[in-house]
N, C-alpha and C positions, 0 to 999 in steps of 0.2 A: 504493500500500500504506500503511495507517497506520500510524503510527509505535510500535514496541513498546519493552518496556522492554532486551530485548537490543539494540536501535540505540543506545539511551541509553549503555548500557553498553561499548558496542565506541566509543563514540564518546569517556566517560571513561577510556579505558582507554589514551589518547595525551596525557591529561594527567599530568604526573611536579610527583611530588612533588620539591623540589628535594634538601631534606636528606635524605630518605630513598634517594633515586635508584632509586623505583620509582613504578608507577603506579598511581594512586588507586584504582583494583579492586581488582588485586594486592595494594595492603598495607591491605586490608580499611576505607577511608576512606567508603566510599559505602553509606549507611545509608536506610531507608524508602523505597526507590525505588518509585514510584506511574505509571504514565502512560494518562491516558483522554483523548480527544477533543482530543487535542490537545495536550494540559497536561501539563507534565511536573513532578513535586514530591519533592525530591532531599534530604537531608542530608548534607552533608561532615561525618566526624568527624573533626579536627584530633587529631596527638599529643603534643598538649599549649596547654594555654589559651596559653601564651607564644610560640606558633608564631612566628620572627620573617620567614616569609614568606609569612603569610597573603595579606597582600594579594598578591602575585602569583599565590599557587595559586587565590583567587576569580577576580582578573582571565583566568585561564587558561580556568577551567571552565565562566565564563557567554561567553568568545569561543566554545567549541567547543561548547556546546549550541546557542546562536544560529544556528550553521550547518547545523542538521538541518533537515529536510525542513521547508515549513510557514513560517517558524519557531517553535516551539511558544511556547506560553505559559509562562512561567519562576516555579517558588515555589522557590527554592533555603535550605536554610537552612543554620546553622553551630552546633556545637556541638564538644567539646574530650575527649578522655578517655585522659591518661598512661598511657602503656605503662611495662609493666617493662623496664629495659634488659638486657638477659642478660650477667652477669658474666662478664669473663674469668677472674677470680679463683675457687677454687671453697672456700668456707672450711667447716670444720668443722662450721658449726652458723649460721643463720639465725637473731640476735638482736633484730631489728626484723620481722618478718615480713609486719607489718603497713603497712610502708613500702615503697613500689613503690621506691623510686630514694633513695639514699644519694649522696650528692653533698659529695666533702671538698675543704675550702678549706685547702692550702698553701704553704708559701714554703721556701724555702733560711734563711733568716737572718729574725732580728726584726725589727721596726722600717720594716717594708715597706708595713703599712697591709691586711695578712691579715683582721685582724677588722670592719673598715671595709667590706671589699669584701664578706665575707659576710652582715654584718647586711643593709646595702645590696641586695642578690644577693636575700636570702631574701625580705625587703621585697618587692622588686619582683615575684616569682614570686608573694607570696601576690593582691599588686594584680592581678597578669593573671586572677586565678580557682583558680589553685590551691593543694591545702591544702598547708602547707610546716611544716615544724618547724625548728629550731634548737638544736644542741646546741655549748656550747661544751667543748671536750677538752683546750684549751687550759691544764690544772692549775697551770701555776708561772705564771702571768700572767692568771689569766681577766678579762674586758675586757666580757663581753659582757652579764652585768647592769648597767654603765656605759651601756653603750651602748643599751640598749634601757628605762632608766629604771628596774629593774625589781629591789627590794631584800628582800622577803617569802619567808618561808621556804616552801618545798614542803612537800603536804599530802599525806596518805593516806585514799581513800575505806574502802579495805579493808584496810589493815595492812601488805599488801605491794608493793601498787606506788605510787610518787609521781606524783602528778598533776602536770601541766609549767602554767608560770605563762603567759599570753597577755599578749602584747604586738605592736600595731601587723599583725593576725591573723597571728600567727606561735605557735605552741606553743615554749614555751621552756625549757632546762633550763641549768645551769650548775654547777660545782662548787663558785664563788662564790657561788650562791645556801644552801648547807649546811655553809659553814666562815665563821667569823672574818674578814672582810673585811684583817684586821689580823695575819692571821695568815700563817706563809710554812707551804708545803706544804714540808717535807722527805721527801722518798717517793723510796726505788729504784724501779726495773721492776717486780718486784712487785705493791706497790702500786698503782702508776699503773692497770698491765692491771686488776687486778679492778676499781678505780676507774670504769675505763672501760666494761665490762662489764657494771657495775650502772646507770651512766646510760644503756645502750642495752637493758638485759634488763628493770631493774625500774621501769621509767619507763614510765606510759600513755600512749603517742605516738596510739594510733589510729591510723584511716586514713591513712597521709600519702601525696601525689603524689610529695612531693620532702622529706628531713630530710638540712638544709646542715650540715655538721660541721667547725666553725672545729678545723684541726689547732692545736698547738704546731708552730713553725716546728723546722727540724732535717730529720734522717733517724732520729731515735730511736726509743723503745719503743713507742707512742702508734701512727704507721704502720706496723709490724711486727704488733701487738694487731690494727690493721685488717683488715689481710691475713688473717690467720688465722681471723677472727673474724665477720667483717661483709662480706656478698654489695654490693659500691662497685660503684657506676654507673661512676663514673671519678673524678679531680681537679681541681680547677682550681689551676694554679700561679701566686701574686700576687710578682713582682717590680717594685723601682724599675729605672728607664732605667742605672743607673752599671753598670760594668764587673763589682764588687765583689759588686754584689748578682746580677748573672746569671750569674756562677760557679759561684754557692750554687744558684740554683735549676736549672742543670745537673746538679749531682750529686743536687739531691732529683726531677727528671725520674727521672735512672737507677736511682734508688730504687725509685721507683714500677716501673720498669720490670720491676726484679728481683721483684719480688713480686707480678706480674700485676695491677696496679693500672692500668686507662685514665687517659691522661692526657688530657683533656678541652679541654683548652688552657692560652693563658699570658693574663694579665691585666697591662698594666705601668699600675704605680700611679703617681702624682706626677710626668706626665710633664707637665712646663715649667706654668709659673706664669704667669698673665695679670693685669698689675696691675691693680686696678679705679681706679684713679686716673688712668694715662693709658693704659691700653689694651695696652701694650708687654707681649709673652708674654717672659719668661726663661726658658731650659733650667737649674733651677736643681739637680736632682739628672741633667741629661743629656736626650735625648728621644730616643725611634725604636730604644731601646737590646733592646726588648723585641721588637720585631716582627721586627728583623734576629734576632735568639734562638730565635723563635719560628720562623722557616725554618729555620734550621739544624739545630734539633730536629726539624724536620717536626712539628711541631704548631700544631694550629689559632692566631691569634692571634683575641684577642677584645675585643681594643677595650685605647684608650688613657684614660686615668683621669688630669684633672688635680690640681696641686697646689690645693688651695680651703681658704678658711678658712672658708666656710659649713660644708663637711664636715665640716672637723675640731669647730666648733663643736656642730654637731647631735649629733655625737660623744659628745660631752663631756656634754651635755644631756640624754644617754636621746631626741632626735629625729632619727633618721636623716632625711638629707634627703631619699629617696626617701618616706620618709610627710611628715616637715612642709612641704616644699616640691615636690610631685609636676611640678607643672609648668614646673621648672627646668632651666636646660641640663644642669646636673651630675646632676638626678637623671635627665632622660633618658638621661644616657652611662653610669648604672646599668643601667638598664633596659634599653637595647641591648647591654649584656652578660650580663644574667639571660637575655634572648631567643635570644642566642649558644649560651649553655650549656644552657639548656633543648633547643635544634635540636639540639645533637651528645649529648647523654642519648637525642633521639629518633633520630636517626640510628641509636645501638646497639642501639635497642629492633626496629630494622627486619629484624633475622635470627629473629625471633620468629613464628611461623608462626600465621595468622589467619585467620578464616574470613571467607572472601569473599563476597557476596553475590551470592548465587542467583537467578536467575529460570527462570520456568515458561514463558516465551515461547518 
């Protein structure tokens, strides 16, 4: 009998996705299926350019076509296309509507290296293919025009919304970009909410896959505003290895928890210092302190982030090191955690119900 496209299909249909924990028919991956004389010519759609295990789900799919009748001739291709994750949160009013995945970055306490991981984070996503924005919320500290080199004020094509400044393909906004650099924000709650409001409502983000939203650290106004206001993927929670600092970001976990917010996983920052002189790593804020946290919360752990002075310099520079030095160890241990955080955004996008494809065979 020659081979049709439902053998094709019964045949990817014992291949699993790993993060989604379904299989590649079922969660509607398997695009342009063709089979004549033999040839079989297939597109995988990945969800999301950052997939970080693609390579196993190829090596998967071209073992188990291999083994059909024949064995056919193989044109497999690969392409990428973000799902929306489905909120647990269900808020008032859809502010970005235009942004599949809302993904906020943060911490229990300052001083953690929150805004470092998300320039970094968003960086790396927009490298893998996907469109990413950046917004910082962060109002009593914004850091992220620093960080991203980036000091011009915001424009209006049409009077009422501000077009976001681009840096390092990132769309960028900031509160720092339309205040006084010199100046201290004094704002109650209030303020802050509408604040936040107007950089999510009256701001042309476009299409985005993913718009990363450096919190202010705490459980204050700022997450609560979230909640109520803005349909979140989930959070990533950035603590240091010390004791002191995974306290904090226990209670901002059960923050999140109380207001339906996914918590996405933990990040721990600044774990042990590797001297570049004789090689000798010091636990100089602790190590391991995160990951042991991260079980106990039952949540994801997404990789450990050392102490580096590249980092902090690129920082300092407006050059995250994931753009000025892409192919560094530190910027890959970025990148293995934008690819973390992207997998568990697709993992919640996997209760979202798609059309699977069809044959006539």
């Amino acid at each position: 009998m020659p081979l049709t496209e439902r053998d094709v299909l019964a045949a990817l249909s014992t291949v699993q996705d790993p993060e989604l924990h379904r299989d590649l028919v079922s969660a509607g991956m398997i695009k342009d299926l063709r089979v004549s004389d033999g040839r079989v010519e297939l597109t995988v759609e990945l969800t999301t350019p950052a997939c970080p295990l693609k390579g196993q789900i190829e090596k998967d799919v071209l073992r188990t076509l291999e083994k059909l009748p024949g064995p056919p001739l193989l044109e497999v291709h690969w392409t990428a296309q973000v799902r929306r994750a489905g909120p647990a949160n269900q808020p008032s009013q859809d502010l970005v509507p235009s942004v599949k995945n809302v993904v906020l970055v943060g911490a229990g306490k300052g001083g953690v290296g929150k805004s470092t991981v998300a320039v970094n984070v968003a960086v790396a996503l927009a490298r893998c293919g996907a469109s990413v924005g950046l917004l910082d919320a962060d109002f009593y500290g914004p850091s992220i025009p620093i960080m991203t080199g980036l000091n011009e004020r915001p424009r209006s094509a049409d009077g009422k919304r501000l077009e976001t400044l681009e840096a390092f393909g990132l769309k960028v906004m900031s509160i720092g970009f339309l205040v006084d650099p010199d100046q201290a924000l004094v704002w109650r709650g209030p303020m802050l909410h509408g604040a936040l409001i107007q950089l999510l409502r009256d701001v042309n983000w476009g299409e985005l896959d993913y718009l990363v939203l450096d919190l202010p650290p705490g459980t204050g106004d700022i997450p609560l505003t979230l909640a109520q206001q803005v349909r979140a993927a989930g959070v990533v929670l950035v603590s240091t290895p010390q004791d002191v600092a995974l306290s904090d970001v226990l209670k901002a976990k059960i923050m999140f928890d109380k207001v339906h917010i996914p918590v996405l996983g933990l990040v721990e920052n600044m774990s042990g210092f590797i001297c570049p002189h004789c090689s000798k790593e010091t636990a100089i804020f602790d190590m391991g302190g995160g990951e042991k946290a991260a079980s106990r919360m039952e949540i994801p752990f997404l990789g450990r982030i050392p102490l580096d002075l590249e980092v902090r310099q690129g920082g300092d520079a407006g050059k995250p090191i994931v753009a000025s030095r892409p192919s560094s160890v530190q910027a890959q241990i970025f990148e293995d955690v934008a690819r973390r955080i992207a997998g568990q955004v697709s993992a919640r996008s996997a209760t979202t119900k798609l059309p699977i494809f069809k044959t006539g065979s």
